[in-house]
N, C-alpha and C positions, 0 to 999 in steps of 0.2 A: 941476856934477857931477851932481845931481837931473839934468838936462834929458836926459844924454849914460848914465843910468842909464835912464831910461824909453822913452828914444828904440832901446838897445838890447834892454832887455828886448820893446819892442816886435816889433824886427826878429826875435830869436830867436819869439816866440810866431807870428809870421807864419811864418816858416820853418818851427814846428816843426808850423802848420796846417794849412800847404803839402802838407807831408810826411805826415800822417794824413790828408788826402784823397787823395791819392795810393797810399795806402797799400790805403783803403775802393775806389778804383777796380780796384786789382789786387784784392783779394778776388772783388770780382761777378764780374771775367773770368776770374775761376779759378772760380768757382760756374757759372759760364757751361760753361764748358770741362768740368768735372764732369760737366753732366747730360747734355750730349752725348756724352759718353765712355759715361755710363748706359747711355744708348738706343740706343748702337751694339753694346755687350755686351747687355744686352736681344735687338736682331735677331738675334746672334749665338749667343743659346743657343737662339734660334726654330730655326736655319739646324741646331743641331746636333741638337737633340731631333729634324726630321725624317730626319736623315742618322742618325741614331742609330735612329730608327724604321723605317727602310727597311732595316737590318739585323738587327732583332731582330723584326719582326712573321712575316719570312716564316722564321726560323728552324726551319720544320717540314716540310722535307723535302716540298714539293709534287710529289705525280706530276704532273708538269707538264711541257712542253714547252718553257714559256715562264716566263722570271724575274718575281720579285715586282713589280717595278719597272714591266715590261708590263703587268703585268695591272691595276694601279692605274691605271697610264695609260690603260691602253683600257676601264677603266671610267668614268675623269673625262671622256674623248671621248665616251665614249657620254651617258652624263649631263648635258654643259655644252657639248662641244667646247671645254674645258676653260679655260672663264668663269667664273671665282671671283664674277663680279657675274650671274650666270644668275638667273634666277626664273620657278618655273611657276606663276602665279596660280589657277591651278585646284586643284594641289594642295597650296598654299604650299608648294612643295620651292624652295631655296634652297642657291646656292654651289656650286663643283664637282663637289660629289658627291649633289648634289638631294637632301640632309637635308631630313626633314617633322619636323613639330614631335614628332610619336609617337615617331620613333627616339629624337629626344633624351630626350625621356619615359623610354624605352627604358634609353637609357644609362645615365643617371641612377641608374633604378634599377637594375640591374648594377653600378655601384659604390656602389651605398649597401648593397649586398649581400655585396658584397666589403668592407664596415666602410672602405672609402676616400671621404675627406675632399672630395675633386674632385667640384665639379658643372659642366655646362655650361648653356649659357641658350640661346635659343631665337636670340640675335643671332650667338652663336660659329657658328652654321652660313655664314655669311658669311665666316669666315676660315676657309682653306688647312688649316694644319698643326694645327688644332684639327678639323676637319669630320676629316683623315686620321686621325687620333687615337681620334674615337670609334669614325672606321670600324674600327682597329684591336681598339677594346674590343669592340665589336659580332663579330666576325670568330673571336675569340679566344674569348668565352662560349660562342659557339653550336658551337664547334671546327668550326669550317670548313677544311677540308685541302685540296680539291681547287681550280683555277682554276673547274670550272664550278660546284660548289658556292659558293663565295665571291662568283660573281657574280648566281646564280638565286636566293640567299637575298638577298643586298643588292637586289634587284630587288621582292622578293615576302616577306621576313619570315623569318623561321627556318625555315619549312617550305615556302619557295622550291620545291625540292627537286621536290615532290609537286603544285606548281602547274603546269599546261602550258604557261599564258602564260605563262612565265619565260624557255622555251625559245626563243623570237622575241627576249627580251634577251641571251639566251646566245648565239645566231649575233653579232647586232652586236658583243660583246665580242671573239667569236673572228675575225669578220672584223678589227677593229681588231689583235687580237695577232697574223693571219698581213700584215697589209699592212707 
């Protein structure tokens, strides 16, 4: 009776070790399964904050010719032909939209001004819908309204405007928005 006692408590403790490794393999594939779930809600609040941005930046009624959406784009051609991995070594401009380390500087403080908690770093110019972002803060402090103003100031600084050389960037933007 002892032999046919231990022989089964043995069977149950394997079965029931069986079962709790089993058990720990399902956990990791769901912990697996989790963070990939993460990262895909992750890319997809990327994917909305820009679609949500391309609706709310140009909410100002641009006497324009041409939609918001153009004009960003025929600014990223002019700037990259629209290379998120572009680099101008001469004037470390970087990413889409040829951020230099000063805009960020730039930005930076504009929101540290506006008491908002967001900073970006001088690596975020290498990403898409953070580079579109600041352009947006940048765009929005200095109230930029017009297609040629938004592109002569992103060109040449806030006072774009009153710079002549600006105006050789403003034809390639406009050639891009009528092609």
């Amino acid at each position: 009776m002892k032999l046919f006692t231990t022989v089964f408590l043995m069977v149950i403790m394997t079965f029931l070790f069986g079962n709790i490794l089993n058990k720990i393999e399902t956990i990791e594939q769901l912990q697996n399964q989790l963070k990939q779930n993460n990262q895909k809600i992750d890319s997809l609040f990327h994917e909305i904050d820009t679609l949500q941005w391309e609706n709310q930046i140009w909410d100002r009624n641009f006497p324009s010719i041409h939609n918001e959406t153009q004009l960003l784009s025929a600014i990223i051609h002019v700037e990259s032909s629209n290379n998120d991995s572009a680099y101008h070594i001469g004037e470390d401009a970087v990413g889409c939209l040829q951020i230099r380390k000063c805009m960020v500087d730039d930005v930076n403080r504009i929101l540290r001004r506006q008491d908002n908690l967001q900073r970006y770093t001088y690596d975020d110019r290498w990403v898409r819908y953070k580079s579109i972002r600041m352009f947006e803060i940048y765009c929005k402090h200095y109230k930029l309204t017009t297609s040629e103003e938004i592109s002569r100031c992103w060109n040449g600084g806030p006072r774009g405007m009153q710079n002549e050389l600006t105006t050789k960037y403003w034809r390639k933007v406009q050639e891009n928005l009528d092609s």
